[in-house]
N, C-alpha and C positions, 0 to 999 in steps of 0.2 A: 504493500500500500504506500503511496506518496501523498503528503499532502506537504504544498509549497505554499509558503507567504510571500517568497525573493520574488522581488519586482526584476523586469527585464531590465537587460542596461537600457533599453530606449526610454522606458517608464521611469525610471530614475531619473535619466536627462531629463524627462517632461516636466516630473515630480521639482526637479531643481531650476528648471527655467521659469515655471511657475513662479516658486516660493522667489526667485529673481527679482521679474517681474512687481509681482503682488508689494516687495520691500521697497521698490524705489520709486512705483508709480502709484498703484492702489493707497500706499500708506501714506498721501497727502490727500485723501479723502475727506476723511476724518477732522481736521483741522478745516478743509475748504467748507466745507457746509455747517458747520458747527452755530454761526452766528447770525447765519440765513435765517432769514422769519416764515416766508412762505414753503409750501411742497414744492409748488411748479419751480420756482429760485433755485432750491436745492439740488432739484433735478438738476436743471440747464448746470450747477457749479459743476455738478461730474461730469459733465460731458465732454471737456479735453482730454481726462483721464480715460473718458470711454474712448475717445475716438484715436486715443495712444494703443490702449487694449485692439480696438480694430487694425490699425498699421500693422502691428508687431505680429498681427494672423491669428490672436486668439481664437475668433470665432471662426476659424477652418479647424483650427486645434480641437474646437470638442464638436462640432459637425462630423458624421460618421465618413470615413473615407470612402464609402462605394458610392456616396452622392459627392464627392469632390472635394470633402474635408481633410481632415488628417488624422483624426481620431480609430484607434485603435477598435473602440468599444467604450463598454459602460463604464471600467477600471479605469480607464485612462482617463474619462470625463470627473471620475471622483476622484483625484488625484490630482488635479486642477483645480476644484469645487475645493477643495480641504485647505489647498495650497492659498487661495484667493480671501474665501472667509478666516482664514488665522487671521488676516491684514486689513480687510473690510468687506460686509457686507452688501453695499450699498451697490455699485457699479458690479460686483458681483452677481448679485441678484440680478440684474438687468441684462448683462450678459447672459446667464443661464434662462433667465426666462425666452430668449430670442430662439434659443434651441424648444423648448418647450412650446412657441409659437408654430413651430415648425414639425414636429413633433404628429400632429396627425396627418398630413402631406407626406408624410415619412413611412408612417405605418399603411394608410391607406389609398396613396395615391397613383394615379398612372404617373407613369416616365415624363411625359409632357411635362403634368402639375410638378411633380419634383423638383425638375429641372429649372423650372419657371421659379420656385419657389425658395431654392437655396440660393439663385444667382447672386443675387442683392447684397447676400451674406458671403460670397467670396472672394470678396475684389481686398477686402484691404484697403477701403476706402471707404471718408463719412464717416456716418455712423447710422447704419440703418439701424431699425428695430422692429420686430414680433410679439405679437403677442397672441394667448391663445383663451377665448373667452367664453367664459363658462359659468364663472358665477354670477348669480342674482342677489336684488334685495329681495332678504326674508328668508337666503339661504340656499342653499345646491345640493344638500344631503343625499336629498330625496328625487333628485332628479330623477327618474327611471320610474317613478311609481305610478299605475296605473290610476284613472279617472275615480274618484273624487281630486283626488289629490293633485295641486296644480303642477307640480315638477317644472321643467323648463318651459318661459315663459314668453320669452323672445321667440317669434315667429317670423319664418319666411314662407310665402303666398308668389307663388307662381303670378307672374303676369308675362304670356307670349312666351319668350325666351329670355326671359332674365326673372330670378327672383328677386321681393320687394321686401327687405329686412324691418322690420320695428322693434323694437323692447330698449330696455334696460340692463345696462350690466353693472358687476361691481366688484372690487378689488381683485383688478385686472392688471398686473405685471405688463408695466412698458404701454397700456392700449390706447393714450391717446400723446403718443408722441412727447417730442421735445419742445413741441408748440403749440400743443391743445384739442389739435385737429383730427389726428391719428398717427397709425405709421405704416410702415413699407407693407407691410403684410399682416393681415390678422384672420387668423381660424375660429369661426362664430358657431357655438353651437347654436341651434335654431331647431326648432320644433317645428316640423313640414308636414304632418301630416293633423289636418283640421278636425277631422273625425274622430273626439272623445273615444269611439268604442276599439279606438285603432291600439295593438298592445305596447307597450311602452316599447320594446326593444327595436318596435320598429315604426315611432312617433315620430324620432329626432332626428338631425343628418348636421354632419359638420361640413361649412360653406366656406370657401375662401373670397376674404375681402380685401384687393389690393388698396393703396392710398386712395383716399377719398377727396373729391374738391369741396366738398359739403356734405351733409348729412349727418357727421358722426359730432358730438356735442357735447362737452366737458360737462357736469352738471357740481360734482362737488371733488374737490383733492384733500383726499384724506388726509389729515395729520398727525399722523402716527404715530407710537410711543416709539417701536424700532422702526430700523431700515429708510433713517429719517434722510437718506440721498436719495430714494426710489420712490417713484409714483407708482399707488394701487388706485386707482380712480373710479366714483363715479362716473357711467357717461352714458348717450342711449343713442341707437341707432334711429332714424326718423328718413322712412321710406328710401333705405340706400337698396342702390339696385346693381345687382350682380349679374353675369350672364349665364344662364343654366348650367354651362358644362363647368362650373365653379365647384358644385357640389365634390365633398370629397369620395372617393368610392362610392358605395352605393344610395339612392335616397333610400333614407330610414335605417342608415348602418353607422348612426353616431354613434350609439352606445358602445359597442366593441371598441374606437378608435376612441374614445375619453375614457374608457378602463386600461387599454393598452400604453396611454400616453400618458397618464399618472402613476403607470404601475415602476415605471422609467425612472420617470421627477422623483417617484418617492425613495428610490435607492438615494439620489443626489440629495435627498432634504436631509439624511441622514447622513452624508458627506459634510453638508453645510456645519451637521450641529458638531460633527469631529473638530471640523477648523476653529471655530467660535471656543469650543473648554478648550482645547489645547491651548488659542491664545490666551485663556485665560487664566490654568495651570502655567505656563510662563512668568507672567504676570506675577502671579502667588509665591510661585518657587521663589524668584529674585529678592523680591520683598519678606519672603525668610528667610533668606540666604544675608539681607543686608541689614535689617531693620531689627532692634532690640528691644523695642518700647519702654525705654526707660530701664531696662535689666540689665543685665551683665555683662550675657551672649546674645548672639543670634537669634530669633525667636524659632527655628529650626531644628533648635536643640531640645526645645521641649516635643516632649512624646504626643501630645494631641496632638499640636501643629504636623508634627512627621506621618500619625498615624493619616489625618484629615489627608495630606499629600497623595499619600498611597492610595489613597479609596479613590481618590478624585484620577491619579493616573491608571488604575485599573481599570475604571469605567473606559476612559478612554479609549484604551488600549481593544476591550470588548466592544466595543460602538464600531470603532475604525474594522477589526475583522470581520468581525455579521456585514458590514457593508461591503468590503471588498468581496466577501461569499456572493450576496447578493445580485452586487453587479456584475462576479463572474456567471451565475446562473442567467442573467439577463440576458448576456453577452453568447452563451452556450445554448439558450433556449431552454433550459431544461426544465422539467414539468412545474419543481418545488419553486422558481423563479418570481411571481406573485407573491406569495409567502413570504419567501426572504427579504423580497423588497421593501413588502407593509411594513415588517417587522421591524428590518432597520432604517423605516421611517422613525416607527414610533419611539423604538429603543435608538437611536441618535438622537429626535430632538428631547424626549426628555430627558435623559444624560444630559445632556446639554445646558438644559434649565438647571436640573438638580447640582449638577457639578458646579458652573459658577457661583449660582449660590451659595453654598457649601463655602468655596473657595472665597469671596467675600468675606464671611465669617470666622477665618482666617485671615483677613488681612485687618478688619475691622471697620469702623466710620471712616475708615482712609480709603475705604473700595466705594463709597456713596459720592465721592470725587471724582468728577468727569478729568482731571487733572489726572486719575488713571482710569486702564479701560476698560476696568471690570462692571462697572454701571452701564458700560456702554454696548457691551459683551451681552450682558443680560437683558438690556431691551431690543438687542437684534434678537437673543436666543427664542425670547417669549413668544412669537410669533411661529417657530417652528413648530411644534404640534399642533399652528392651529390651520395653517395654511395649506394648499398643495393636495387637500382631501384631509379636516381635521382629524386627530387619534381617535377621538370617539368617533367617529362615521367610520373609519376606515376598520375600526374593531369592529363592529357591528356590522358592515355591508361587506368587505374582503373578507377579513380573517374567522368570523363567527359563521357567514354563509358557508367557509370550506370547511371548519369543525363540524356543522351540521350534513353536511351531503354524505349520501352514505359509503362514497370509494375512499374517501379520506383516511392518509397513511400518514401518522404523527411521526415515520422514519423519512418521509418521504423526501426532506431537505438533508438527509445523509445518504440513503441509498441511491439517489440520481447523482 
């Protein structure tokens, strides 16, 4: 039997050209937006740094290489994701969301729409953006549920050859640009079929919507507790019109293509939450490694602090391999792959919560100072379990539905 954690030599290089990267250009993030008052502001402050990240090829780097990326797979995207969130969330986020915009085009589209749909994302120029839209107000849990229940609400209606978009969406990664309006490319889930008696799995269809000249409408920019460089925005579609062969794959074959496309993200939310405690174990170690508070020694040398250390890098150490499992099962196809990924959804972002916290508590009222970036750590973290398919939906609607079906093998993510 083998089992390897050795990263290749290429994944190493990746791994270190990242963490590169992330030191010299991501880590004046943090500082650029910090005293910006609005979302939209903050946004635009990242955007040199975003559009340095575009230059340098980031966005070929986790684009998969059979559509013209250079991305190995799923390991390699988290290995980047880890590398980028140690240093900042903000531009991060927005880069990975572009992939997730893209993301059902990927899984379910012809050759044409692919080709169409990753160009924008491989020049190495600008700074386009994606996004993939899906939640409402009043919630997305329940998306899929049959009539009473309203599920997706956002409708597109056939008129001629072009569909006629309306609804609402909301915190939507990247969806209405760097100027209010939209961006290069957005994948809308929409509800196409009118007829209540119709079953859910084959109600909805996911539509691509290239830049708009009008129609798409900022309504409100969240202001966030984290991820205060990234817009999740209110905004609503108002009779945008597509042309028929925009649908992705088949009408009424969304659902498949937003379970396939989160089951993806949720390995990378779980990457997210590794980078985040690591930076914030960093952070912690230093500060007992240097700081005495008034004592003698180190505060390093007392046994809580040392134990407190331990528990915090162990978690990590567990977050970071359930995810590399994951994303290699992603990567392999293999059956357990669903599984692994929820899991080290849920198990990365709450690690993540719990570890800086923890680790705070350890440093003391000196971590409630933005002056360090454990406050700052913990209001990106907090939004990991709730984003991306929150822990509770994702326990109940993934991981409970396969506990209950009856071929279900609790070896099943060892034996494949």
């Amino acid at each position: 039997m083998s089992i390897d954690f050795t990263l290749t030599a290429e994944q190493r290089k990746l791994q270190q050209a990242a963490r590169d990267f992330a030191r010299s250009v991501l880590a004046d993030v943090p500082a650029a937006i910090r005293f910006v008052p609005t979302p939209q502001d903050r946004l635009l402050a990242t955007k040199p740094m975003y559009e340095q990240l575009v230059a340098e090829g980031w966005l070929r780097k986790i684009l998969p290489a059979p559509v013209g990326g250079e991305s190995n797979g799923m390991v390699d995207a988290a290995l980047v994701a880890e590398e980028f969130y140690a240093v900042d969330a903000d531009v991060s986020l927005t880069a990975f969301a572009v992939v997730l915009g893209l993301l059902p085009v990927l899984h379910g589209g012809s050759p044409a729409q692919v080709q169409a749909a990753v160009a924008p994302f491989l020049t190495g120029t600008g700074a386009p953006l994606a996004a993939f839209c899906h939640s409402e107000p009043g919630g997305i849990a329940n998306f899929a549920e049959p009539a009473p229940a309203e599920g997706v609400r956002t409708t597109a209606v056939l008129d001629g050859d072009e569909w006629v978009i309306n609804g609402t969406k909301q915190w939507i990664s990247n969806a209405t640009g760097w100027d209010g309006t939209g961006v290069d490319l957005t994948t809308v889930v929409c509800r196409t079929a009118q007829d209540p008696a119709t079953a859910p799995e084959n109600a909805f269809s996911v539509i691509v919507v290239p830049k708009q000249e009008s129609g798409i409408v900022l309504e409100e920019a969240f202001d966030t507790l984290g991820h205060r460089g990234h817009l999740t925005p209110r905004f609503r579609f108002d009779n945008v019109r597509v042309p028929r062969e925009n649908v992705v794959g088949e009408v009424g074959g969304g659902k498949a293509l937003v379970e396939a496309s989160f089951a993806s993200t949720a390995a990378l939310v779980g990457a997210f939450g590794v980078g985040l405690a690591r930076a914030a174990f960093d952070a912690a170690l230093t500060f007992a490694r240097t700081e005495k508070r008034a004592g003698s020694v180190p505060i390093i040398e007392h046994q809580a602090v040392g134990y407190a250390l331990a528990d915090a890098k162990t978690s990590i150490e567990a977050a970071r391999y359930l995810n590399w499992k994951a994303c290699h099962a992603l990567d392999n196809q293999l059956p357990s792959a669903l599984e692994l990924a929820v899991q080290a959804k849920i198990f990365g972002s709450e690690t993540a919560v719990r570890v800086i916290t923890d680790l705070m508590r350890v440093v003391g009222i000196d971590s409630y100072n933005h002056d360090l970036p454990l406050a700052r750590l913990l209001q990106d973290a907090v939004v990991l379990p709730l984003f991306d398919g929150g822990n509770m939906g994702v326990r109940r609607r993934q991981l409970h539905d396969l506990l209950k079906s009856p071929g279900y093998n609790s070896m099943s993510t060892v034996e494949s």
